[in-house]
C-alpha distance (Angstrom), angle and dihedral (degrees) to the residues before:
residue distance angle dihedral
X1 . . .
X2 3.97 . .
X3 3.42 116.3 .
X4 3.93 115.3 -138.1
X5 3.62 107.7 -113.2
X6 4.25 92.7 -141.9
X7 3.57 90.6 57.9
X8 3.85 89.6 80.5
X9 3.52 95.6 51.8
X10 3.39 111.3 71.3
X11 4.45 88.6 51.1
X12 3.98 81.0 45.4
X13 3.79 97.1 50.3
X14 4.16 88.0 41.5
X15 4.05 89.4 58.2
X16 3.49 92.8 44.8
X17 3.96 88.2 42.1
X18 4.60 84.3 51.8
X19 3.53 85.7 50.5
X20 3.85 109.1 56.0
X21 3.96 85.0 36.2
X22 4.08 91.1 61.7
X23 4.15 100.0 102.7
X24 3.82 112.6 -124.6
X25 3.36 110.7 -99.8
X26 3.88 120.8 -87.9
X27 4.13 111.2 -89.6
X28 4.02 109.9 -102.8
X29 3.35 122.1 -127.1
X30 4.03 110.7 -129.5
X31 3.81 108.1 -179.5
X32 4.14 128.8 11.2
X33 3.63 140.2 -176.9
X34 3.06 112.1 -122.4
X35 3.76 93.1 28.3
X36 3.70 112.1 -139.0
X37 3.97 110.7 -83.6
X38 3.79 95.1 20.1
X39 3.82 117.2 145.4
X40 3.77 104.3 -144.4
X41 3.41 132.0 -168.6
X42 4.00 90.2 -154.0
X43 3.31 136.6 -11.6
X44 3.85 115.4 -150.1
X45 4.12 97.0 164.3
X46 3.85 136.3 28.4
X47 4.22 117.1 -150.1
X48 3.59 120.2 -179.6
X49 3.95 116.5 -177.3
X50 3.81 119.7 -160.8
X51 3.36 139.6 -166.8
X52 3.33 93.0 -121.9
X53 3.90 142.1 51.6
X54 3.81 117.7 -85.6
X55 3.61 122.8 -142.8
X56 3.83 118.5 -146.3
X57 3.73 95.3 -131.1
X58 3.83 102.0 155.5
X59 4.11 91.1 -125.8
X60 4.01 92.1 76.4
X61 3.97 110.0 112.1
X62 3.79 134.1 -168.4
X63 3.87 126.2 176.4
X64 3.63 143.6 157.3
X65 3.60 116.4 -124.8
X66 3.88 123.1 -156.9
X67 4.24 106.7 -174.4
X68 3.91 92.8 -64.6
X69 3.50 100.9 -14.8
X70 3.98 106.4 103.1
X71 4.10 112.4 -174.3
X72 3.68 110.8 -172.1
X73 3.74 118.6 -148.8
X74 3.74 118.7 -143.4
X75 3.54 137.0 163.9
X76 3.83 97.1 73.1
X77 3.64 125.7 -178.8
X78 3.66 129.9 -162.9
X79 3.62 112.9 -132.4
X80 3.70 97.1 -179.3
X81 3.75 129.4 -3.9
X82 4.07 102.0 -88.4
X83 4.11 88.0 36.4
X84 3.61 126.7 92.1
X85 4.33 124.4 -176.6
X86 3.43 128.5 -176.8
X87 4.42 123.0 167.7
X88 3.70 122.4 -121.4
X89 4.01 102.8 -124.6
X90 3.58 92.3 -175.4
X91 3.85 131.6 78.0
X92 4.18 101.4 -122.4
X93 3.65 116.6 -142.7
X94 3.76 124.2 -114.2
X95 4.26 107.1 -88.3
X96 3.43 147.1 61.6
X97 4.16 113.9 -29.9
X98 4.07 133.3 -164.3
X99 3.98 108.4 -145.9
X100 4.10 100.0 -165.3
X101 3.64 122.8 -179.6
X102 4.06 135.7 -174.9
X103 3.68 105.1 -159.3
X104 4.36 129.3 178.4
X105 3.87 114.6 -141.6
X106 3.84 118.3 -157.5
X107 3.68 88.4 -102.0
X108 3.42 95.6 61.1
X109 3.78 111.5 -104.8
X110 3.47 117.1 126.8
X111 4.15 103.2 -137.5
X112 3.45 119.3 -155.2
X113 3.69 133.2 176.1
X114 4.12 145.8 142.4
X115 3.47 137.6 -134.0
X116 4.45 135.1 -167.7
X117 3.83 124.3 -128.2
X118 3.82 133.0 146.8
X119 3.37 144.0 -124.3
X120 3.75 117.4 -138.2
X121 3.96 119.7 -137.8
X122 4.10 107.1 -118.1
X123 3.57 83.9 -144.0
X124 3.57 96.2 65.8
X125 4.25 88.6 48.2
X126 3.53 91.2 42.6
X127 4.02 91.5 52.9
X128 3.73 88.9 33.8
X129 4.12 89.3 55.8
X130 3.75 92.8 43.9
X131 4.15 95.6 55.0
X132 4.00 84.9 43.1
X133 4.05 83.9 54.4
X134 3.98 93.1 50.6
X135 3.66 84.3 47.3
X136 3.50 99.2 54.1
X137 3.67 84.7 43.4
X138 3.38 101.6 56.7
X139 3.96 96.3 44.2
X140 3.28 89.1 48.3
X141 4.26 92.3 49.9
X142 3.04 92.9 45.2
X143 4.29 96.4 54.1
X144 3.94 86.1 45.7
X145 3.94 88.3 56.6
X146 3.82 89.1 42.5
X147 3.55 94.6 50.6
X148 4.10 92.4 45.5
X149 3.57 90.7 49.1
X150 3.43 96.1 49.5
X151 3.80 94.0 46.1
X152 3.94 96.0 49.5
X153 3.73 90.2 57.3
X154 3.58 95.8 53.2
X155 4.05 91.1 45.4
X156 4.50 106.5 78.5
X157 3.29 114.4 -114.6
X158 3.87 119.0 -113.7
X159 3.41 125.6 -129.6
């Protein structure tokens, strides 16, 4: 039996068709600022590196979001092609933080993605740093007393 040569096209053309359908994959992120899970005492800038070249299309977004407090960064600069910047104006509060960010690649994909850091409260370094001083203090009084007490019993009295 002869097969008919045209009845291999049309599954042919249908893998091929499968194939150019399949959407690139997503760009990866390489480096960030803050990196995800960093506990922060500030944050003052925001850098996200991809693998992947960014285009400056004036729709890309990044913010940091606080429960319902949104703050979205602007002013980004591109420091290299794949690298995107943008300064955080606003003082965050101490807790956990969402940085999200919509990003277009030269090839057309718009890459989006989040990551989770923290924000320390200064009060809790500032009365962590003053109990560590009365520490120190204290272990250090209390060797200077040692050390006195030792040495005046070795010295003879005069009388």
């Amino acid at each position: 039996m002869v097969r008919h040569p045209a009845r291999l096209v049309i599954p042919i053309a249908l893998v091929f068709a499968a194939v150019l359908a399949t959407p690139a994959s997503a760009a990866r992120l390489l480096s960030s600022s803050p990196v995800e899970g960093a506990q922060l005492s500030e944050l003052d800038e925001v850098f996200l590196d991809f693998d992947r070249i960014i285009v400056d299309d004036g729709a890309n977004r990044i913010a940091v979001v606080q429960g319902d407090r949104r703050i979205e960064l602007t002013d980004f600069t591109f420091p290299a092609p794949e690298t995107v910047q943008a300064p955080v104006t606003e003082i965050l509060l101490s807790g956990a933080h969402t940085l999200e960010w919509s990003i277009l690649t030269a090839d057309g994909e718009r890459n989006e993605g989040t990551l989770e850091f923290s924000i320390n409260d200064p009060g809790q370094r500032l009365a962590g740093g003053i109990i560590a001083a009365f520490f120190i203090a204290a272990v250090t009084g209390g060797m200077l007393f040692a050390v006195r007490s030792a040495d005046s019993r070795r010295r003879p009295q005069r009388g």
